[in-house]
Structure formats: structure tokens, C-alpha cells
C-alpha positions as CSV (number, residue, x, y, z in Angstrom):
1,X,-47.4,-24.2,83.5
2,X,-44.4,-26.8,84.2
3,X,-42.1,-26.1,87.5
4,X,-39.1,-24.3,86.9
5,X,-36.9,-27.3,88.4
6,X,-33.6,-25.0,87.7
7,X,-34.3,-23.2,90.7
8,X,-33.1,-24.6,94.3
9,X,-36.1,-25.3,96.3
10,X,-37.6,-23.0,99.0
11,X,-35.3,-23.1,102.3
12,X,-32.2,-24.7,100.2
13,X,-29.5,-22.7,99.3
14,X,-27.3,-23.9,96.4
15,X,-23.7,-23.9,98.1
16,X,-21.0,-22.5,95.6
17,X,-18.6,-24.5,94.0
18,X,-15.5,-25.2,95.4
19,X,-12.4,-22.6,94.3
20,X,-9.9,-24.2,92.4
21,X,-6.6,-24.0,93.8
22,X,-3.8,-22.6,91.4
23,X,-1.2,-25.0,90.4
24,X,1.6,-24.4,91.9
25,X,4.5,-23.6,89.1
26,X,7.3,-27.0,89.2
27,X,9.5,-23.8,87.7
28,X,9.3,-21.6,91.1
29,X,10.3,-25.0,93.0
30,X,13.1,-25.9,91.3
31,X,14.5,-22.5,91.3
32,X,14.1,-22.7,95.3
33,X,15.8,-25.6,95.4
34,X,19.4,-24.4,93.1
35,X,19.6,-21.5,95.0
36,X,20.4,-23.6,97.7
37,X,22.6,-26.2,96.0
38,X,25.5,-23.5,94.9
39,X,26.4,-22.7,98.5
40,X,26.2,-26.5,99.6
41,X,28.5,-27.6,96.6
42,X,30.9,-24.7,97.2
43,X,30.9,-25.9,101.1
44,X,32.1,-29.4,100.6
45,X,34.5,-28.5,97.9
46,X,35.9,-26.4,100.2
47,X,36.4,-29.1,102.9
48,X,37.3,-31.5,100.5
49,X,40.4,-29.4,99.1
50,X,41.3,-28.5,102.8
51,X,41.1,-32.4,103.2
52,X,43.3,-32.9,100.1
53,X,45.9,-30.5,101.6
54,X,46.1,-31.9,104.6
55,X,49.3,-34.5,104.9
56,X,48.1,-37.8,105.9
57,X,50.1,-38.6,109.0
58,X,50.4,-42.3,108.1
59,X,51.8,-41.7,104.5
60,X,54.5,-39.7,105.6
61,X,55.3,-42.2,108.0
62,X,55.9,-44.8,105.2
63,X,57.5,-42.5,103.1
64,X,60.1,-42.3,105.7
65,X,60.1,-45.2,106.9
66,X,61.3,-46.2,103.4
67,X,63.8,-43.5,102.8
68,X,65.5,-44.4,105.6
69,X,65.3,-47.9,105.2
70,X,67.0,-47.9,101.9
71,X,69.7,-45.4,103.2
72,X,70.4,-48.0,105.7
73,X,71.1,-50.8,103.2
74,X,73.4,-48.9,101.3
75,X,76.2,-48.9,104.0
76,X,77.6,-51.9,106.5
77,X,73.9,-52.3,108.8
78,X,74.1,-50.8,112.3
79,X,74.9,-52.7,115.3
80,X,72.6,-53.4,118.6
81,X,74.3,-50.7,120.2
82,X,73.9,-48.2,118.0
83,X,70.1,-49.0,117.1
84,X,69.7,-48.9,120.5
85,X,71.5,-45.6,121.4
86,X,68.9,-44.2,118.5
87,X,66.5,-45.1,120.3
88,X,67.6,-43.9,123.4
89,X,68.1,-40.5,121.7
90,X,64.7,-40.7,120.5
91,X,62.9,-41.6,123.4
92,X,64.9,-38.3,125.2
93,X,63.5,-35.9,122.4
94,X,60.0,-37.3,122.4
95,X,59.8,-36.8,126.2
96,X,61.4,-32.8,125.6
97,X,58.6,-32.6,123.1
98,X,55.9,-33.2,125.6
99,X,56.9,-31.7,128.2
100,X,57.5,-28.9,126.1
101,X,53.5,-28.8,125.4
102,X,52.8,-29.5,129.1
103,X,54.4,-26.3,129.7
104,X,53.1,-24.3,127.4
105,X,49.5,-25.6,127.7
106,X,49.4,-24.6,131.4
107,X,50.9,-21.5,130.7
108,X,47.7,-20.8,128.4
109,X,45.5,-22.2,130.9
110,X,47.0,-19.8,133.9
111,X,46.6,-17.0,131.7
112,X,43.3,-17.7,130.4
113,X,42.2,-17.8,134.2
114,X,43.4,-14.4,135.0
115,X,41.5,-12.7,132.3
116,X,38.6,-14.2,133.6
117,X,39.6,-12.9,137.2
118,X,40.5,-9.6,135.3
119,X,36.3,-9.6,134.0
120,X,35.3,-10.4,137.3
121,X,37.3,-7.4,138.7
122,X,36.1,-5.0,136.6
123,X,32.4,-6.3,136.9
124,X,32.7,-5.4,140.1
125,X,34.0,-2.0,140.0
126,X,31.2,0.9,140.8
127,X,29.8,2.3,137.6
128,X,30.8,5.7,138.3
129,X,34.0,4.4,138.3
130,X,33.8,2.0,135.0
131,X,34.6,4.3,132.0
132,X,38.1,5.2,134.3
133,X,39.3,1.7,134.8
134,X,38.4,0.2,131.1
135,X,41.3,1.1,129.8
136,X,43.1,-0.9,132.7
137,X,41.0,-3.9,131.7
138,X,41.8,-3.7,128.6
139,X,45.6,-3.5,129.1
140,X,46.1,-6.5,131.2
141,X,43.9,-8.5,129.0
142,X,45.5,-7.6,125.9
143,X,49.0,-8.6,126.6
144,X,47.5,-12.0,128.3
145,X,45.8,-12.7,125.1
146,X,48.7,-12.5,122.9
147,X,50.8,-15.2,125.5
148,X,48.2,-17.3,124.5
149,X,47.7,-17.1,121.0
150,X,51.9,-17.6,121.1
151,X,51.6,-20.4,123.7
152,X,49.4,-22.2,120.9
153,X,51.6,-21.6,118.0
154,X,54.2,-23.1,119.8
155,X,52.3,-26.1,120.8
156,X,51.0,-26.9,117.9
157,X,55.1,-26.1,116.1
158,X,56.3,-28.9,119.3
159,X,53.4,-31.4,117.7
160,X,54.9,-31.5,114.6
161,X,58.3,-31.9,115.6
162,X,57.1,-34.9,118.0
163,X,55.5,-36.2,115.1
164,X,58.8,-36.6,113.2
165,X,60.6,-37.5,116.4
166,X,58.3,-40.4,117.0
167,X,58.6,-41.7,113.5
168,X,62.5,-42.1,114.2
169,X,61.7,-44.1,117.4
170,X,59.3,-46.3,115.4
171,X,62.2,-46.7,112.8
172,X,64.6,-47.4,115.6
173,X,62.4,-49.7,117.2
174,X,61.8,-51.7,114.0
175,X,65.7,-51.8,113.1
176,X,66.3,-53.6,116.6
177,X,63.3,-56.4,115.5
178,X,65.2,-56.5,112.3
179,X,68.8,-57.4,113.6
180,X,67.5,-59.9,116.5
181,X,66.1,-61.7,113.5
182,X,68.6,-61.6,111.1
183,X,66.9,-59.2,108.8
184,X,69.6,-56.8,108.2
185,X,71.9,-59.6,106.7
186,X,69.4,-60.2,103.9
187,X,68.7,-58.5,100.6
188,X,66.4,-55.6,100.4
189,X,64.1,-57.2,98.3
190,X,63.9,-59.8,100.8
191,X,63.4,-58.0,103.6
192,X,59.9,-58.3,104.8
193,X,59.5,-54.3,106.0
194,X,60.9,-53.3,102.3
195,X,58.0,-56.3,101.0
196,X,55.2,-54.7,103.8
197,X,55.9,-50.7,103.4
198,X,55.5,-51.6,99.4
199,X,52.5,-53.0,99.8
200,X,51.1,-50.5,102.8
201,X,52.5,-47.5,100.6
202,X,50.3,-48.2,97.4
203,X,47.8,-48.9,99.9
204,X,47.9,-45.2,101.2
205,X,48.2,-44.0,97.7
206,X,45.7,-45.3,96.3
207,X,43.2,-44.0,99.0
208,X,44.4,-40.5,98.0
209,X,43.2,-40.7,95.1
């Protein structure tokens, strides 16, 4: 009789064949993925309409840069004296302005350090005694808080109006360049601020697009 050669010889065992892995499904991957992608598109959509909303410090400056400077070529131009008392008046409400958020900043800062003295206080108080003075705690921290919360609504109110307050300086400044070199006695068209905020204002417009 002929060997049976299908069977694995004596001391051999036949080792079984390997398990085949289960494709994975591209379906189940992708649907991972977009559940992902809505929150990250509706994030910077978000930022970029807060972005959009935002006024763009330097295009209101040539905005009113250029008001003014056509309001100024309407009339007789202003003299030295009076660009330069403009200035003067200017450089006196900038100053206000900032001292104005000096102020106020340290007065946040004061406070903020007496609620922390407030915490440390209360922290150590005995804990039989605890549940009695929480209420005390809470009192002087509450109206300390709400000093600070004004003292930053005011600061950032004294920004803006140091914001506009500069931009007159900057216009006053640029007036007194403009007489000393005979700007003033030249058409508008001519005038090479009128030619440059043209040019810078397209500029900025553009960009927000």
C-alpha cells in the first residue's frame, strides 16, 4: 500500500493558517473624521466673523485722517500757532488719558490683593469657626470684585478715547510738517498726504476684503 503523504509526519504538527484580519470599512473612517470637521469649521468661522467685526485701528486712522484733511482745505489753512496749540491740547488729553488707566489699573491691582489677603484670612480661621465667618468672606469679596470688573470697563472706555485723541495729535503733527513745507498753499490733489492716504486707504481696503 502507497503512504498516505496528506498526513503531517510523526512529531510535526501542521501549524494553522494565519487568521485573516477584517478589512477595516473606509465608510466607518470617514465618518470619524466629519464628525470632527463641523465643530472645527464652525470654530474658525467664528473667529473669523469676530475678526471681521473688529475695527481695524489703522483704517480708521486714514479715514480720519482724510476727513479732516479735506475739512481743512475747505477754509483759509491754519496758522503755526494754531496747529501748534492743537497739538498742545492734544498732547494734554493724551497724558489725562493715561494717567486715567494708571489710576484705575492700580486700583484693580490693590483690590485684587486684598481678596487674596481676604482668602488667606479666612484659610486661617478654625474650622469650628468657618461656616460663621463665610458669609463675611463672601461680603468683602463681593463688593471688591465688582470695583474691578468697573475699574476694567473704564480702562478699556479711556483706551478708546486715547485712541481717538492720539489720531488728532498725529493730524496735528502732520499739519505743522505740511505748513513748514509749504504744503498747505497747494491744491488738494497736489498735496502729497491727500496723494499717500489715497493710496494707503485702498491699500487697507483691499486687505478687508
Amino acid at each position: 500500500m502507497s503512504s498516505d503523504t496528506s498526513k503531517p509526519a510523526k512529531g510535526k504538527r501542521k501549524l494553522p493558517a494565519p487568521a485573516k484580519k477584517k478589512p477595516k470599512d473606509p465608510k466607518s473612517r470617514r465618518l470619524k473624521g466629519s464628525l470632527k470637521k463641523p465643530a472645527v469649521q464652525s470654530e474658525r468661522k467664528q473667529t473669523a466673523v469676530t475678526r471681521k467685526n473688529q475695527p481695524d485701528p489703522a483704517a480708521k486712522f486714514l479715514k480720519e485722517y482724510l476727513k479732516q484733511l479735506r475739512a481743512g482745505r475747505k477754509g483759509s489753512p491754519p496758522t503755526r500757532s494754531e496747529i501748534e496749540q492743537g497739538m498742545q491740547q492734544w498732547e494734554r488729553e493724551c497724558a489725562g488719558l493715561i494717567a486715567e488707566v494708571k489710576s484705575a489699573e492700580a486700583l484693580a491691582k490693590q483690590r485684587k490683593r486684598e481678596i487674596d489677603e481676604w482668602k488667606q484670612w479666612y484659610n486661617g480661621v478654625a474650622k469650628i469657626d468657618k461656616s460663621e465667618e463665610w458669609a463675611k468672606l463672601e461680603a468683602e469679596i463681593a463688593w471688591r470684585a465688582q470695583q474691578i470688573n468697573d475699574a476694567q470697563h473704564k480702562i478699556d472706555q479711556l483706551y478708546e478715547k486715547h485712541l481717538a485723541a492720539q489720531t488728532q495729535l498725529e493730524m496735528a503733527r502732520h499739519w505743522l510738517i505740511a505748513y513748514d513745507h509749504g504744503i498747505l498753499d497747494k491744491p488738494l490733489k497736489d498735496d502729497p498726504r491727500y496723494v499717500a492716504l489715497m493710496a494707503a486707504t485702498s491699500t487697507a481696503t483691499k486687505k478687508t476684503r
